[in-house]
Structure formats: structure tokens, C-alpha cells
N, C-alpha and C positions, 0 to 999 in steps of 0.2 A: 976098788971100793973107796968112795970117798968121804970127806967126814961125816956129809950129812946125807944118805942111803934111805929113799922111801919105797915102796913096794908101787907101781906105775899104777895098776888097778885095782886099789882102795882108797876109798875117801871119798869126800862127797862130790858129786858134780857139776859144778858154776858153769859149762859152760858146753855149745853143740861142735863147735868145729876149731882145729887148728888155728885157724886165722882170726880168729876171735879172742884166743885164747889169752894172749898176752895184756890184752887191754882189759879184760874181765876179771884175770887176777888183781891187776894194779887197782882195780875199783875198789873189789874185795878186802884187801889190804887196809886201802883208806877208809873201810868200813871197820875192818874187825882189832887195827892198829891204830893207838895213839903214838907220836911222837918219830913218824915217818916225815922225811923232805925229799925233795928231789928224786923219786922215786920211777926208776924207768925199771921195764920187765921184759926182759928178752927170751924166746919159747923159741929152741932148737930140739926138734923128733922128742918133746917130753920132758926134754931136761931146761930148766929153770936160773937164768942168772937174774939174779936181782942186784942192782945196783941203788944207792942212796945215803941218807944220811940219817943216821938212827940219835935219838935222846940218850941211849944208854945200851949195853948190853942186853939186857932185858928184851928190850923191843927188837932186837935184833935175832935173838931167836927165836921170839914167839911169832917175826914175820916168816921167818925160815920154818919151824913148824906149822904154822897156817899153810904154807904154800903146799909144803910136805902133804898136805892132809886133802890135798885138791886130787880127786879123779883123776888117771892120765900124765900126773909128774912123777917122776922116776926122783 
């Protein structure tokens, strides 16, 4: 179990396929987050690394719960 543990099939769904998936998030992101930079998203079978540069703590979790809350991320 890792810090941050979301449930894979709940939440809303941004997006149709796998391969889509990681470029969709990273939109999403810069739609629903201020004070993101360099912001790359990597999507391994569901699981979610996000890599960047956050303003503050704050943003840094609300992009780890936004992701959380996506359809399909564990």
C-alpha cells in the first residue's frame, strides 16, 4: 500500500484508451491546477507517476488528488 491508494474504477472518465491516457491527464492538470511547471505524466497498467515542479505543497496534492479521481488510476 502506498501513500497515496485510489480505488482504479471510480472517478470521472477524461479519457477512451491507454494510450491516450497520459497526454489527457497532463491537459486536465493544466486545466484544473494553478502553479504546475514542467509537468510530464507517465501511465504504467493504471498507475500514475507524475513528475514536476509545483508553487507550493498545496498544488501538489490537489494535482495527486485530481489524478486520483480520474477513471482507471489506481
Amino acid at each position: 500500500m502506498g501513500l497515496f491508494d485510489f480505488v482504479k474504477d471510480v472517478g470521472r472518465q477524461i479519457f477512451d484508451t491507454d494510450a491516450e491516457a497520459a497526454d489527457t491527464i497532463k491537459s486536465h492538470l493544466k486545466v484544473k491546477t494553478h502553479g504546475l511547471s514542467n509537468l510530464e505524466v507517465e501511465l504504467d497498467d493504471g498507475t500514475v507517476t507524475l513528475c514536476g515542479d509545483c508553487s507550493n505543497q498545496a498544488v501538489r496534492e490537489q494535482a495527486i488528488l485530481i489524478t486520483g479521481n480520474i477513471q482507471g488510476m489506481e
